[in-house]
C-alpha positions in Angstrom: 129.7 98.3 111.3 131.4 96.2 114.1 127.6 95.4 115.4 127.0 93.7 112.0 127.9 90.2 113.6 125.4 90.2 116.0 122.4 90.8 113.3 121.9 87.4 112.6 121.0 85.7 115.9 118.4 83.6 117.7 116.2 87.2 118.4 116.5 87.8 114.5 114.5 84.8 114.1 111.6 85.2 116.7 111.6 89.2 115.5 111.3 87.7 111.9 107.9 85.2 113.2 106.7 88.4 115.3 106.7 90.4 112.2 105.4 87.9 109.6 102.1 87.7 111.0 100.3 90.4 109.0 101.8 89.8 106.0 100.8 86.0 106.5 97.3 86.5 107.5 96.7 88.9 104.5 98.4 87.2 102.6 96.1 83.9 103.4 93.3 85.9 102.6 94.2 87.0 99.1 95.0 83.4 98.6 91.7 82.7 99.2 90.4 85.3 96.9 92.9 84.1 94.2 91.8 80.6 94.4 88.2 81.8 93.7 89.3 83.2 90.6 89.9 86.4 91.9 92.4 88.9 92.0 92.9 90.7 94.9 94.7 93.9 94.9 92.5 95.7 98.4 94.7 93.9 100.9 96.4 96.9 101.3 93.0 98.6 102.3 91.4 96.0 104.3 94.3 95.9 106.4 94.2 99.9 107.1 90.5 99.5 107.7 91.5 96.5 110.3 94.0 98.1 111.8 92.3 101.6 112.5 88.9 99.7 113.9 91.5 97.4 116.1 92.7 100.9 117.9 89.0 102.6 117.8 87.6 99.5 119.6 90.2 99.2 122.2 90.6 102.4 123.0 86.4 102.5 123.9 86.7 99.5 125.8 90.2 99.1 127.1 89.4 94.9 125.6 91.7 94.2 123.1 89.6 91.3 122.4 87.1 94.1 121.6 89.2 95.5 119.5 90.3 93.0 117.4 86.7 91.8 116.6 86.1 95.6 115.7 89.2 94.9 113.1 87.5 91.9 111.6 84.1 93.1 111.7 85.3 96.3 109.5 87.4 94.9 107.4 84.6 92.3 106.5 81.7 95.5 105.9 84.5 96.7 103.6 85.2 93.5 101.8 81.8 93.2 101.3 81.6 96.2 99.4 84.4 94.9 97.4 82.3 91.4 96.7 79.3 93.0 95.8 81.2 95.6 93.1 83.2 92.7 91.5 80.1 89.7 91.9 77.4 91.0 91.3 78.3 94.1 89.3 80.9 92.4 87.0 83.1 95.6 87.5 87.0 95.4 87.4 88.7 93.8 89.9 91.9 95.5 90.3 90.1 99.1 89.8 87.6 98.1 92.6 90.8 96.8 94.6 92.3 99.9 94.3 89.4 101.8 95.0 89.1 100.4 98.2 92.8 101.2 98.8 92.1 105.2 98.4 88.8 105.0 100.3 90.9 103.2 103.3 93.3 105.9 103.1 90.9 108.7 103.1 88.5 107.1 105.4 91.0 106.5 108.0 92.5 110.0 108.6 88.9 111.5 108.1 88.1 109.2 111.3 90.7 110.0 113.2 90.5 113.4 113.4 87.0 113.0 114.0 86.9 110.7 116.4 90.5 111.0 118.1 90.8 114.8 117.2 94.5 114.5 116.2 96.1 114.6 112.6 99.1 112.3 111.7 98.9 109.3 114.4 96.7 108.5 118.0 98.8 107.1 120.6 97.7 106.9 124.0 100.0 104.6 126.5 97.2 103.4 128.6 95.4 101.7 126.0 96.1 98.1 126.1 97.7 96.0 123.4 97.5 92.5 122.6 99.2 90.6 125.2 102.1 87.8 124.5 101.4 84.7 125.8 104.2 82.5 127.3 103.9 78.5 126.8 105.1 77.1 130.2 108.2 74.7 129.3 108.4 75.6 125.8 109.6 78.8 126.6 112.6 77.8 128.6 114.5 75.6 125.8 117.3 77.2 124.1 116.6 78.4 120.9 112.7 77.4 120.3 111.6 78.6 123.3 111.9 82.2 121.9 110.5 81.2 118.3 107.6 79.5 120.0 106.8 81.2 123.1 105.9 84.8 123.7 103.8 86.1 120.9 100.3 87.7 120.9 97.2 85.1 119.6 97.3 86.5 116.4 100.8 85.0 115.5 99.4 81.4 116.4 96.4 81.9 114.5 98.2 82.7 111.4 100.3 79.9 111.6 97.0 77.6 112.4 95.4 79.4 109.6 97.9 77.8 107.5 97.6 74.3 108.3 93.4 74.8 108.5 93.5 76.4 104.5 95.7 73.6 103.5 93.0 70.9 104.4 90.4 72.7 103.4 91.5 73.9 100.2 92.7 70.5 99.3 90.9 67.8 101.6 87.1 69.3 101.7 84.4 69.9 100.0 84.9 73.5 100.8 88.2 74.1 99.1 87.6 72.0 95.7 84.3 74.5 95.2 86.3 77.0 95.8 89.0 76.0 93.2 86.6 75.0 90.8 85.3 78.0 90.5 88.4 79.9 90.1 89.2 77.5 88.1 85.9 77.7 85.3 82.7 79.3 87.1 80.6 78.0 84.2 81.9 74.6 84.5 81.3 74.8 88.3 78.1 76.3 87.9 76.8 73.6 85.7 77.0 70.8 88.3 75.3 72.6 90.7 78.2 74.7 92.4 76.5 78.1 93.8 79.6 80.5 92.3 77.4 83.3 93.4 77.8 81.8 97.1 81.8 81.2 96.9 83.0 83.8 95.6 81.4 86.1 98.2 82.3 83.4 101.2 86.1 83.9 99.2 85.7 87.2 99.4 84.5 87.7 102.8 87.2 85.3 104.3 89.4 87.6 102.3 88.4 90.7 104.5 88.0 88.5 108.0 91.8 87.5 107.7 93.2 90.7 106.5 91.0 92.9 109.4 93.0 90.5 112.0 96.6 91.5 110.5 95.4 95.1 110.6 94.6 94.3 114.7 98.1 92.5 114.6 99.8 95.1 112.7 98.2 98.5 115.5 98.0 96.1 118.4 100.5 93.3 118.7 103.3 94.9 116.9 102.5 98.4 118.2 100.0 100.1 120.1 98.7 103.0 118.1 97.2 103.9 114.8 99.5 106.1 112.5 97.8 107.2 109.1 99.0 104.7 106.1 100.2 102.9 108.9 100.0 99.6 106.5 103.1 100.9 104.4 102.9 98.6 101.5 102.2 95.5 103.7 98.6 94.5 102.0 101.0 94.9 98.5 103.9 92.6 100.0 101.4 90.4 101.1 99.9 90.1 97.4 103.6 89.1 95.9 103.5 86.6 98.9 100.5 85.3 97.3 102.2 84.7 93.8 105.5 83.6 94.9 103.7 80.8 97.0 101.9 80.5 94.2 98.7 80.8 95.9 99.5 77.6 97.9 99.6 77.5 102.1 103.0 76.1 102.3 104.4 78.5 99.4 102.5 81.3 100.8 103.6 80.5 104.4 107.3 80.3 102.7 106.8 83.4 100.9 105.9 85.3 104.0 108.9 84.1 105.7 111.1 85.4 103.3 109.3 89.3 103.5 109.0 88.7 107.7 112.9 88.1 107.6 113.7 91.0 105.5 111.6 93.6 108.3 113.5 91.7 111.1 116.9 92.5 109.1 116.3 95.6 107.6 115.3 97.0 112.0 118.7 95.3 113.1 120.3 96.4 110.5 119.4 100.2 111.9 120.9 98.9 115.8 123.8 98.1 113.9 124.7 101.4 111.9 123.5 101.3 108.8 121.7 104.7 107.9 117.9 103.8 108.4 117.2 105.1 104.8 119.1 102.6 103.8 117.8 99.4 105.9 114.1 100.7 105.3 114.4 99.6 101.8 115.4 96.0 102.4 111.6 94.6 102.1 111.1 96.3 99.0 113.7 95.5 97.8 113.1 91.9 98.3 109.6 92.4 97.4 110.9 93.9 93.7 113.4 90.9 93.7 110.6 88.5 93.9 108.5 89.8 91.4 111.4 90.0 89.1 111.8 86.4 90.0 107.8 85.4 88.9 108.2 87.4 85.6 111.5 85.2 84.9 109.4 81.6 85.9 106.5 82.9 83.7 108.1 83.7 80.6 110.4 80.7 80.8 107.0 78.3 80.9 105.9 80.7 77.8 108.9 79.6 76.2 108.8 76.0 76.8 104.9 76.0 75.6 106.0 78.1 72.3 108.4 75.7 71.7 106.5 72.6 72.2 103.4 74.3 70.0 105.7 74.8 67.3 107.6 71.3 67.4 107.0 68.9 64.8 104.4 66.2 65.1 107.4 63.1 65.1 109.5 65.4 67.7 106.1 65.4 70.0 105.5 61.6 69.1 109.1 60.9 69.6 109.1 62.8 73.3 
């Protein structure tokens, strides 16, 4: 219990950006899917898919690069499954969602012992992972050289990915389709706004940034492909995308606030505390968040109620 000063330190902080990248990058991908007007509960099972393809690719071509363009390119085929079920078909979106979850499951041990011939996880210590890269002078001042310096591409994209969404979505063309449409696909429609076209392009963007947390998740945080290695990620990253509010910034935020809680919840384990125990920190976070929405949204209910049912001079008067 002594070690419990030394939790909270510089290394907490870059363990807590090193971690937050596949929750942020799926996490930017339901956003996405959210601002289309759709709700997208197969984050979870994209990033499986992305992480098993990420381990199959580089283990066939010793190219991480390979690999992680395996990730993206499965977890796209998947997503498109997922578009053309909940597009075109008009079926359920959180049944399709979870649909997808099981088949990624399933799908992914099948493959493994298929291709691998082993049960339970693949691990093989000369297959290359995603290699950090070091910014010369950055990484050599105190304190941000260790936040900014020595993390795999993937982190940096997630954190460009950010900054790129937030222009988009709100200074382009691209982004006010896509929020008109989530926002009234027949109003959209009407002035000549292909919702057919978005949603899919939503949809498949979706998968694109959820297959590169898988590759991040089995090839920058690890190096090996464990079944259900995901562990509730894809969900986390959903509540990310409601407590941000399905906004860059608040999803960026949001993603922080889950990273940190990984980074404490493995110190936490150096320091004593019974891994059991530490393991539940991020859900227990997570659960405290959605509380947290709930509260927010029944307040506003309130507030509306109470303005419906004001009198006419009370509204005139405010």
């Amino acid at each position: 219990m002594n070690d419990l000063g030394v939790v909270f330190d510089v290394a907490l902080l870059a363990s807590t950006v090193r971690l937050v990248s596949p929750i942020l990058l799926a996490a930017l991908g339901g956003m996405i899917t959210e601002r289309a007007g759709i709700f997208n509960v197969s984050l979870e099972g994209l990033m499986l898919v992305g992480a098993f393809a990420a381990v199959v690719g580089t283990a066939w071509t010793d190219q991480p690069t390979i690999g992680v363009v395996a990730a993206a390119g499965a977890a796209i085929v998947v997503s498109l499954v997922f578009a053309f079920v909940v597009v075109d078909l008009r079926g359920d979106a959180i049944v399709a969602g979870l649909a997808i979850n099981l088949f990624a499951l399933g799908a992914t041990t099948f493959l493994m012992r298929a291709i691998f011939g082993v049960q339970g996880g693949y691990y093989d210590p000369t297959m290359p992972g995603l290699p950090e890269i070091t910014i010369p002078v950055v990484a050599d001042i105190p304190i941000l050289g260790p936040l900014l310096s020595g993390h795999t591409i993937l982190v940096y994209v997630g954190i460009a990915a950010v900054v790129v969404l937030q222009v988009l979505l709100f200074h382009h063309k691209v982004g006010l389709r896509t929020r008109a449409v989530g926002e009234d696909p027949v109003a959209a429609g009407s002035v000549g706004v292909r919702v057919r076209r978005v949603s899919y392009g939503a949809v498949l963007g979706c998968g694109l940034m959820c297959g590169l947390a898988g590759a991040q998740l089995s090839l920058g945080l690890v190096t090996q492909f464990v079944e259900g290695m995901t562990a509730g990620r894809g969900f986390i990253a959903l509540v990310a995308v409601m407590f941000g509010r399905a906004h860059p910034i608040g999803v960026f935020a949001a993603s922080l606030f889950f990273g940190g809680a990984y980074a404490i919840a493995l110190r936490l384990q150096g320091a004593g505390i019974p891994p059991q125990f530490a393991l539940m920190l991020p859900y227990l976070a997570t659960i405290g968040a959605l509380v947290l929405i709930q509260w927010q949204r029944s307040r506003r209910r309130q507030a509306r109620r109470a303005l419906d049912e004001s009198p006419p001079e009370v509204e005139a008067a405010a």
